[in-house]
N, C-alpha and C positions, 0 to 999 in steps of 0.2 A: 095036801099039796095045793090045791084048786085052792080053798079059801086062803094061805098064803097068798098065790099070786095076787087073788080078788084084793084081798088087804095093799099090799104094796104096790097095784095101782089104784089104787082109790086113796091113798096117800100121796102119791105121783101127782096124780090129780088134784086134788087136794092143792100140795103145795104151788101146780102150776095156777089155779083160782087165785092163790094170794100174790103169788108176782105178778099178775094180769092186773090186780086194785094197786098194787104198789106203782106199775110202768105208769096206770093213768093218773093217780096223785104227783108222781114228778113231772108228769108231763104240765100240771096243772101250775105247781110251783115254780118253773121253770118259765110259763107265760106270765106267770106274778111278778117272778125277779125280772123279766125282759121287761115289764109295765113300767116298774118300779125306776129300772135302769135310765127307759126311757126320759120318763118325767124329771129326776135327779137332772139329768144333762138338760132338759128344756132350761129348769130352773138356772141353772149354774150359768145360759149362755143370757139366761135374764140380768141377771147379776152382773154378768161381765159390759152388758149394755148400759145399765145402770150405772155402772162405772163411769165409763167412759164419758156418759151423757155429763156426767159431775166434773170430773175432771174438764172436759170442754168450755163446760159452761163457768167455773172458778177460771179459768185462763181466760176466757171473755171479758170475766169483772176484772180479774188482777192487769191486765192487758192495758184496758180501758182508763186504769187510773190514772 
């Protein structure tokens, strides 16, 4: 009966070791996708400035004729 118990916690055990390396790998993933998220939206508001800056400056020249 003892080594039963012993057994069935030390698989208890066990399996809490592997959800403790599982919570810090999402944790880690989870600041990747935020990284990722971030940069994507710098990018995109680049873009949108780029735009603009074009569009501006075409209605300057088309203006101007």
């Amino acid at each position: 009966m003892k080594e039963t118990t012993q057994h069935k916690l030390s698989v208890i055990y066990n399996e809490l070791e592997i959800e403790k390396k599982n919570s810090v790998q999402l944790k880690s993933v989870q600041k990747k996708v935020k990284r990722l998220e971030q940069k994507t939206f710098q990018k995109l508001v680049k873009i949108k400035v780029d735009i603009l800056n074009i569009d501006f400056t075409l209605g300057e020249i088309f203006n101007n004729i």
